[in-house]
SEMAR-497835 format. One line per field, with one value per residue (C-alpha): residue number from 1; x, y, z. Coordinates in pm, whole numbers, plus 50000, padded with zeros to 5 digits. Last residue first. Example, Ala and Ser with C-alpha at 12.3 -4.5 7.8 and 13.67 -1.06 7.14 Angstrom:
residues 2
num c(2 | 1)
u c(51367 | 51230)
v c(49894 | 49550)
w c(50714 | 50780)
This chain:
residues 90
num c(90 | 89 | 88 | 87 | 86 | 85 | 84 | 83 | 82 | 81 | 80 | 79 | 78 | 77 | 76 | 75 | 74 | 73 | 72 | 71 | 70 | 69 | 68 | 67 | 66 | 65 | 64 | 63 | 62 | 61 | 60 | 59 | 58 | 57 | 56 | 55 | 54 | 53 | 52 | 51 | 50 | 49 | 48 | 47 | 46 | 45 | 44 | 43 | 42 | 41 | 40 | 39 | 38 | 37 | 36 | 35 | 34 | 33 | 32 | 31 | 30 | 29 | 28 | 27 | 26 | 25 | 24 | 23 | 22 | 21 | 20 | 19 | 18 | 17 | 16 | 15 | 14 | 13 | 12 | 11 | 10 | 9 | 8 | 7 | 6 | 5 | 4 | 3 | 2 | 1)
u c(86934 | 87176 | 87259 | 87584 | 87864 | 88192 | 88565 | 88849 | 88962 | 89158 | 88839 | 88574 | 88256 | 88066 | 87672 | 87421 | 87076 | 87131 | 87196 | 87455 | 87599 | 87618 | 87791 | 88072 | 88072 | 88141 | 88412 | 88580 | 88550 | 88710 | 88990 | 89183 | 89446 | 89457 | 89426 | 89159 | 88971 | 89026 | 88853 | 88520 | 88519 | 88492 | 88217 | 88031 | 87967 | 87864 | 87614 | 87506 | 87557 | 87293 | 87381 | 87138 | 87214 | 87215 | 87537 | 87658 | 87520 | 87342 | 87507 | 87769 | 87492 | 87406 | 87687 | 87536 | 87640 | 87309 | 87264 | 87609 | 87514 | 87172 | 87330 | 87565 | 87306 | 87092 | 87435 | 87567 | 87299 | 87350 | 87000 | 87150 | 87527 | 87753 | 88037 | 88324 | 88331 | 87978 | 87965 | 88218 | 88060 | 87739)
v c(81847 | 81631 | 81323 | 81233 | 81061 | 81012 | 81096 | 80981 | 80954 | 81308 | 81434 | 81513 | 81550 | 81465 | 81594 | 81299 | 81425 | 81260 | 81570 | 81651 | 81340 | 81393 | 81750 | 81550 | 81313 | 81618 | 81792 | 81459 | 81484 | 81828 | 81695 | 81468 | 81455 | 81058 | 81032 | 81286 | 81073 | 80773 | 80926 | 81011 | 80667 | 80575 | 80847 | 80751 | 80383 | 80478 | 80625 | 80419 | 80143 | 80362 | 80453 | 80441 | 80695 | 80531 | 80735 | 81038 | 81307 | 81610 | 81937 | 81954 | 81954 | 82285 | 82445 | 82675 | 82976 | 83070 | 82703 | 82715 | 83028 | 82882 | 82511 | 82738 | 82965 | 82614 | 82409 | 82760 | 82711 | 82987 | 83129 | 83445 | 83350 | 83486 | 83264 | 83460 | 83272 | 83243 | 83622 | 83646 | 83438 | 83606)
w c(30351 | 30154 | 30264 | 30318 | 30107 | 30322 | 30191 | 30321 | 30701 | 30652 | 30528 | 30255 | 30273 | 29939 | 29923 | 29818 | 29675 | 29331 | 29178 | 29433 | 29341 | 28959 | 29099 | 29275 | 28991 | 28758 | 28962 | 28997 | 28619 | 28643 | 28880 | 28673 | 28888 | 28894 | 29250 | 29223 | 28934 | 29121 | 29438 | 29244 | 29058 | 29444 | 29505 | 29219 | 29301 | 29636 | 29493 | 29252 | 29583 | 29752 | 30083 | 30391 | 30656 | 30969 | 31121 | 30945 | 31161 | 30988 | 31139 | 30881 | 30583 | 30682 | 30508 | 30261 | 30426 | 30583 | 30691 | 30898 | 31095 | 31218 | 31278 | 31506 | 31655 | 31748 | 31889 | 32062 | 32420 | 32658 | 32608 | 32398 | 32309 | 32508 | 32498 | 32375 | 32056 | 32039 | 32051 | 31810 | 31594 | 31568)
């Protein structure tokens, strides 16, 4: 499937639905969901900044741990060179 959207010859000419397709059988699905309007909780948001101190501080197991007390939550982490961004999860 990726080869064919690669070379461009993907059935109905449209990649967007065979991409989102792709990306929810690998457990990615999340990356199709825009970031804009979604409402943060300030828990969450809570979280993801002890989240970034832990990293900073190397102490990646308990970033582990808030990662997965965010998942819990219904918030997936993406991370990027802008920083990271809470999302919601599908």
């Amino acid at each position: 499937m990726v080869g064919q959207v690669n070379r461009g010859e993907v059935p109905g000419g449209d990649a967007v639905p065979v991409l989102t397709e792709m990306l929810g059988l690998v457990g990615l699905s999340t990356l199709t969901q825009p970031d804009e309007g979604a409402e943060t909780d300030e828990a969450a948001l809570n979280l993801m900044t002890e989240r970034e101190q832990a990293r900073a501080e190397k102490d990646f197991q308990r970033a582990d741990e808030i990662r997965d007390r965010l998942a819990e939550m219904g918030w997936t982490v993406r991370d990027s060179a802008d920083g990271p961004r809470l999302v919601p999860q599908s």
